[in-house]
N, C-alpha and C positions, 0 to 999 in steps of 0.2 A: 300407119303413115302419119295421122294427125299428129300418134304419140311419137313418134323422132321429129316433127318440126316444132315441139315443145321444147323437147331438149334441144336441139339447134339454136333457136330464140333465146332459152335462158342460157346456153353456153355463150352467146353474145352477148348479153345483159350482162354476166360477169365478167366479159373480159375487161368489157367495155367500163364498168363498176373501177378494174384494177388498173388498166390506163389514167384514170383518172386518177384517183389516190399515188399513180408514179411522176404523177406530172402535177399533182397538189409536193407532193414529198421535193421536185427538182424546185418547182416554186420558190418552195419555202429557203431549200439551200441556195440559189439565189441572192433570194431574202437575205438570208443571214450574212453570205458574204459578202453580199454589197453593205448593209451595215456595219462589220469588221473594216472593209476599205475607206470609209469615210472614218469611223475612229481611228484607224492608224493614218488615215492624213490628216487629221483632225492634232492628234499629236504630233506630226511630224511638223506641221505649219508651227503650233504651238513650241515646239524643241528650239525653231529656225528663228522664231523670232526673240524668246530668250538670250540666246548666242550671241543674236547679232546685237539686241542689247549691252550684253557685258562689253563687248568684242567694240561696241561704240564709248562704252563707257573709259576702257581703257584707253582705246586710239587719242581721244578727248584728253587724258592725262598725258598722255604723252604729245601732244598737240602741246598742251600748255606748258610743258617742260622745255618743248623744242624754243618754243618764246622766249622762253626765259634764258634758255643755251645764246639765245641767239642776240641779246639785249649789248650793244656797242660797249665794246671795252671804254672804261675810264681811267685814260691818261695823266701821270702826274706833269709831262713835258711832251716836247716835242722837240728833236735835234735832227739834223741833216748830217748822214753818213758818205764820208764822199770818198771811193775807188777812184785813186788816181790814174792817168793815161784811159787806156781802151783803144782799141781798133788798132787801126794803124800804128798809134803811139802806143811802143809797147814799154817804153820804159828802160831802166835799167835791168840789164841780162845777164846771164852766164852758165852757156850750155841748151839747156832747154828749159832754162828757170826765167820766164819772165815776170818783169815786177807788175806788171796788167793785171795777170790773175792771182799773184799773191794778195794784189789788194782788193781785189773782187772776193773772195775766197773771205778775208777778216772779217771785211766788212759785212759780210750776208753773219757770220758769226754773231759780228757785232749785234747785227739788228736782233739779231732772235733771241741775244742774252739781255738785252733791252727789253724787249713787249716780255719778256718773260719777269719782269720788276718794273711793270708796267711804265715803261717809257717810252716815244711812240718814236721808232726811227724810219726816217725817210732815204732810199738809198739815192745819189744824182747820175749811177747807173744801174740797170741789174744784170745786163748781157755784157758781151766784149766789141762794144763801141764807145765811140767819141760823141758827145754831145753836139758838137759842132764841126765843120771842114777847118778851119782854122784855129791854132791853137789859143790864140789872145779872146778869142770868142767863146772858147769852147770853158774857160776856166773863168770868163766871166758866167758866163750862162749857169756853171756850176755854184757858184759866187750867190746866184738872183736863187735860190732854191732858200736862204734863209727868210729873206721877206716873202716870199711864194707862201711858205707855207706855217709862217710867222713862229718860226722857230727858235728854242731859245740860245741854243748853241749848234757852231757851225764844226766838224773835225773832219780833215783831208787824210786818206790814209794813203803812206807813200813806202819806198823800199829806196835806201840809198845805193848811190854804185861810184867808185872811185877810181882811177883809170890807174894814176900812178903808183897805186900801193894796196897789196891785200890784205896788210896788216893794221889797216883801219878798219873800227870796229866797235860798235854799240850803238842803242838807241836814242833817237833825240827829237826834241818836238818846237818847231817854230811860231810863233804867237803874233796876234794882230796889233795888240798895243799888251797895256799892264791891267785891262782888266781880264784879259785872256789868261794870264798867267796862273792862277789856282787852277782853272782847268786843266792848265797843263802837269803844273806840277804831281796835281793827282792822281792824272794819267801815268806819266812815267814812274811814279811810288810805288803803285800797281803794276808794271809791268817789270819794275826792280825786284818786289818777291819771287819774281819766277826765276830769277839766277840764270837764265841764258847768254845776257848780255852784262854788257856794263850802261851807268845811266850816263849821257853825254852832258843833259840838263836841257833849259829850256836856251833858247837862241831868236835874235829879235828877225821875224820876219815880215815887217809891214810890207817891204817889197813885192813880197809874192803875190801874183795878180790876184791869187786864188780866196788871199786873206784882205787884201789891199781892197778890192773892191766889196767885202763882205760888211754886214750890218748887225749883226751879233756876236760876241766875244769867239773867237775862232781861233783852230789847233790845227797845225800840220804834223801828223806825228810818222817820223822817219823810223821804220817797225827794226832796219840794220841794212849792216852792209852787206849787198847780196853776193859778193868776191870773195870778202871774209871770212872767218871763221864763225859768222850770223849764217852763213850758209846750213848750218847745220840743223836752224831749226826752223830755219824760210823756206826750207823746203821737205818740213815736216807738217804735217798735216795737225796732228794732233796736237803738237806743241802751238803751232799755228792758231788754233780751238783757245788754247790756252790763254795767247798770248791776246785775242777777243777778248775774251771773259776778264780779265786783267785792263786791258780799256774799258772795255764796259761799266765795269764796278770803277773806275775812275770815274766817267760819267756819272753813272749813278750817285754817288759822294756826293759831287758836285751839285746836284740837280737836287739834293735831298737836304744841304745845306742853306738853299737860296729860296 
């Protein structure tokens, strides 16, 4: 009897021995993995914060690039582009061609062939309206846009129309007195290479309210007759482009000479 509660006793002794050493052994693995989770967030923290380094370093260049993108253009002039009529005033017609948005149409040309030889053009509309309710107001108002924004030349773009005859026909540009006149001439030079029209020349128009009350050398330039055989590229688009880009570089001349 005594001898089976010997062996009872030591069969507990050893199990009790081998529980131990499975729960030293889980311990330990444990152990070890929680050691592996701390170096790999130990890396991973270290990976994150690398990254965000570079990832700052560049953002940081490109920050200061964006600055530099962003540093105000430098102007050699400033000139007031003026879209004749708008709104209600639509101008001279014929069909569904009004002369409103041919001249809206040049002149957004105009300006962009402008800032692109860095000239700073101011439009005195950019949508299809009228400045003012009444017309003597509305072409003065257009008129104050040169001392507004101390400009150094003023050009009215217009579209002619002629009731009694379709066989009038070419371009021609009206002037404020005789300092205005190289401006013009320039103008129309430039819109003589393009061979669409014929040049009319330049014709005195202090009268016109538009010039009459203006403060800087200023150009009314008549792009054709929109009855005419001008029709053909008054209501072309592209030649239209053209027919900007050809003002423009007048302008430019101009401005590059003075």
């Amino acid at each position: 009897m005594c001898r089976n509660v010997r062996i009872i006793v030591k069969g507990c002794v050893i199990m009790a021995k081998r529980r131990r050493k499975k729960k030293l052994r889980l311990d330990r693995v444990f152990i070890a993995l929680a050691v592996v989770g701390i170096l790999v967030f130990g890396i991973y923290k270290g990976t994150t914060f690398v990254i965000d380094q570079v990832v700052s370093l560049f953002s940081s260049e490109t920050e200061e690039e964006k600055v530099v993108e962003e540093k105000p253009k430098e102007y050699k002039a400033t000139v007031i582009i003026d879209p004749g009529h708008g709104g209600i005033d639509a101008g001279a017609n014929t069909g569904t061609l009004y002369e409103k948005n041919i001249t809206l149409k040049v002149s957004k040309y105009i300006q962009e062939e402008l800032d692109n030889n860095n000239i700073k053009a101011i439009l005195t509309r950019t949508d299809d309206n009228n400045l003012k309710s009444d017309k003597n107001s509305d072409l003065i108002e257009r008129a104050s846009y040169s001392q507004k924004y101390n400009a150094k030349y003023f050009i009215s773009i217009h579209v002619n129309g002629y009731e009694d005859s379709n066989d009038v026909y070419g371009f021609e540009a009206y002037i404020r007195n005789e300092e205005s006149k190289s401006l013009a001439n320039m103008i129309l030079t430039q819109m003589e290479t393009l061979g669409y029209s014929k040049n009319r020349g330049v014709i005195d128009g202090k009268n016109l309210m538009v010039l009459k009350k203006n403060t800087v050398p200023s150009v009314l330039v008549e792009l054709g007759y929109i009855k005419s055989q001008d029709k053909s590229y008054l209501s072309d688009d592209a030649k239209l482009k053209n027919v900007a880009k050809a003002i423009a570089k007048g302008i430019q001349n101009k401005v590059e000479e003075s």
